[in-house]
Steps between C-alpha positions, in 0.01 A plus 500: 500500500781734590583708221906620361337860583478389873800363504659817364339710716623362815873416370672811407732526158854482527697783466629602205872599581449145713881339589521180357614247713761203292302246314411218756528279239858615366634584807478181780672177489294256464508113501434314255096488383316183592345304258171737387171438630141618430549695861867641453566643180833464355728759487876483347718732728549842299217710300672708206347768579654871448501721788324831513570845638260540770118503390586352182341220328749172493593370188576152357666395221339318182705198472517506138618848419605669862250714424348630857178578598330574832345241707143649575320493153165559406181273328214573343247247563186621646637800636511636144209395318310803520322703260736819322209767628478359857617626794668207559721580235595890656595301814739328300654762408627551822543134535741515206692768572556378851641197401756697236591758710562266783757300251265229382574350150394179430082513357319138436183473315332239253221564187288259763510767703153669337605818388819549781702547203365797379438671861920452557586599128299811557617593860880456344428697229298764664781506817815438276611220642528265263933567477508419855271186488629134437211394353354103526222356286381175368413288272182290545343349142475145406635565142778693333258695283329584803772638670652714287126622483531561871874653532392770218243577726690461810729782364208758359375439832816586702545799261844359438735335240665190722504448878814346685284177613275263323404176665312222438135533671467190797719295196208536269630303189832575582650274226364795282499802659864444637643495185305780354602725810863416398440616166370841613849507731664432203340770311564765821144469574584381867795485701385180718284172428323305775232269603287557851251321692304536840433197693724233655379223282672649201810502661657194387414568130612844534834374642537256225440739225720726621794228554424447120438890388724659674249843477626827620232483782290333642171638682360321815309461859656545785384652897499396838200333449620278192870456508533183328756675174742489788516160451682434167346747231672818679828356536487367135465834344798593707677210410424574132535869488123583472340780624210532723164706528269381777159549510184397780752661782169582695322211375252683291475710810381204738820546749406834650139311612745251623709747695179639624630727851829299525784736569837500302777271629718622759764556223277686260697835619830349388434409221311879394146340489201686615192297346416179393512610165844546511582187682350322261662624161858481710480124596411473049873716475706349776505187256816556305346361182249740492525803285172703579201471633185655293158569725261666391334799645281772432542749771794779525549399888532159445722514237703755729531204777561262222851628402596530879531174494790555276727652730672392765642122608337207330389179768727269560449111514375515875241790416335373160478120705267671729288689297444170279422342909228787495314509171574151324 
C-alpha cells in the first residue's frame, strides 16, 4: 500500500515565497454548468475566496458573519487519540505548531473522539494557541441532561470556556441538541451552531434539515472519490448562506492506495501542486461553497504539505471533472 510518506518523499513542497497564479476558478469565463452528475461535480462560476500574499494560506468567508478563516484546517480523529505521556503526543507538538505557524486556524474534534479532546486542549494550552484557533466541537448525547453532561466536559477537556463551533454529531438527536447549541450561542458559549455527517446516504436528510434550520454550518463528505454533495447539498448551503467544513477528503486515507505510482496531472504545476495530498484537499476548496477542509494528521511533514495545498490557483471545472474521471 503506498504510503503519504512515499508520496512526500518523491514530490517536493512548494515553496514558500511561491507566486500565486489567479484563482482558476475566479478568473476564466466559463459557460454555463451542466446539469450535475455523480461524475462531474457541480461548480457555480466564482469561489469567494480571499487572495493571499504569496505562501499564504487562502481564506474564505463565513457566510453568516464575514468572518474569514483559512481553507486548510485541521481534525482530530485518529490522528489525535493518543495517550498525554506518549511520544505520539511530542510529535504533535510539532504537528501543531506547524499547522499555526503555517496560518492554519480552523481545529475539529468530537467527545467520540476517545480522549482527542484532551490531547488538543493540552497541546493549545501547552503551545498557546488557543487565541489563534477557531475551535469546532460537538455534541453527540441522546438526551438534554446528557449533553450538558458532555459540553461541561467537552470544555474541562479543551481547557477552555466556549469554542467558536459546536455542531451536532452525524445529526445525533438533532431536534435536541440543535436547540441546546443555540442556547449556549445565546449565552456566548459559541459563536456558530451546526449539524455534520459522513456518508452520502445522509445527504438528503442533511439537506432537508438544513433548508429547515438554517445552522451556521454544516459539516460533510466530500473527495474525488465521493463527490456526490456536488449534486444539490453543496449548492444549497450556498444558496442558503451556510458554511462548509468537509471531511473524508482522502477517504479515510484509501485514495493514496488508489493513486498508487500514478503521476500528477499534466497541470499539477499550474495549479502549485506537488503531491497527491495536495491535489486532493484543493479539488475539496475549489468548490465555492466550501469553507475549509479539516484532515487529520499526525506527522509535522504532512501537515507541512497539507497547507500547500492552500496556496496557489484552485481547479477549475475542467480539472476537478477529471480527477472525479480518476478516483470515482
Amino acid at each position: 500500500m503506498t504510503s503519504r510518506r512515499d508520496f512526500l518523499t518523491t514530490a517536493s513542497l512548494a515553496a514558500t515565497g511561491l507566486a500565486l497564479a489567479p484563482l482558476a476558478a475566479c478568473s476564466r469565463e466559463t459557460p454555463p454548468p451542466a446539469a450535475p452528475t455523480a461524475t462531474t461535480p457541480a461548480t457555480p462560476p466564482t469561489a469567494p475566496a480571499s487572495l493571499p500574499a504569496a505562501g499564504e494560506l487562502m481564506t474564505r468567508a463565513i457566510p453568516a458573519t464575514g468572518e474569514q478563516v483559512p481553507v486548510i484546517g485541521a481534525g482530530t480523529s485518529g490522528s489525535y487519540e493518543v495517550p498525554l505521556d506518549s511520544e505520539e503526543f511530542e510529535a504533535l507538538k510539532e504537528t501543531i505548531r506547524t499547522f499555526f505557524e503555517g496560518g492554519g486556524s480552523v481545529f475539529d474534534t468530537s467527545p467520540n473522539y476517545s480522549n482527542a479532546e484532551d490531547v488538543l486542549g493540552a497541546l493549545l494550552e501547552d503551545g498557546g494557541w488557543r487565541d489563534q484557533c477557531f475551535l469546532a466541537t460537538k455534541l453527540a448525547a441522546d438526551d438534554r441532561a446528557a449533553m450538558e453532561a458532555q459540553w461541561s466536559d467537552s470544555l474541562r477537556r479543551l481547557r477552555t470556556d466556549r469554542v467558536e463551533l459546536l455542531q451536532v454529531h452525524n445529526l445525533r438527536e438533532w431536534q435536541t441538541a440543535l436547540p441546546y447549541a443555540r442556547e449556549l450561542k445565546e449565552q456566548g458559549l459559541t459563536k456558530y451552531v451546526g449539524l455534520t455527517h459522513y456518508v452520502e446516504s445522509s445527504h438528503d436528510e442533511l439537506e432537508r434539515i438544513m433548508r429547515a434550520e438554517k445552522p451556521d454550518f454544516i459539516q460533510i463528505n466530500y473527495s474525488v472519490s465521493a463527490p456526490q454533495a456536488a449534486r444539490s447539498l453543496l449548492p444549497a448551503a450556498q444558496e442558503l448562506g451556510v458554511a462548509v467544513l468537509i471531511n473524508r477528503a482522502f477517504d479515510d486515507g484509501k485514495l493514496f492506495a488508489q493513486a498508487g505510482d500514478k503521476p500528477l496531472p499534466d497541470w499539477a504545476e499550474e495549479a502549485g501542486v506537488t503531491s497527491w495530498a495536495q491535489m486532493f484537499l484543493k479539488f475539496a476548496i475549489s468548490h465555492p461553497a466550501v469553507t475549509a477542509v479539516i484532515p487529520a494528521t499526525g506527522k509535522a511533514h504532512r501537515q507541512a504539505d497539507n497547507l500547500q495545498a492552500g496556496t496557489g490557483a484552485l481547479l477549475d471545472e475542467d480539472q476537478q471533472a477529471e480527477l472525479v474521471r480518476m478516483f470515482a
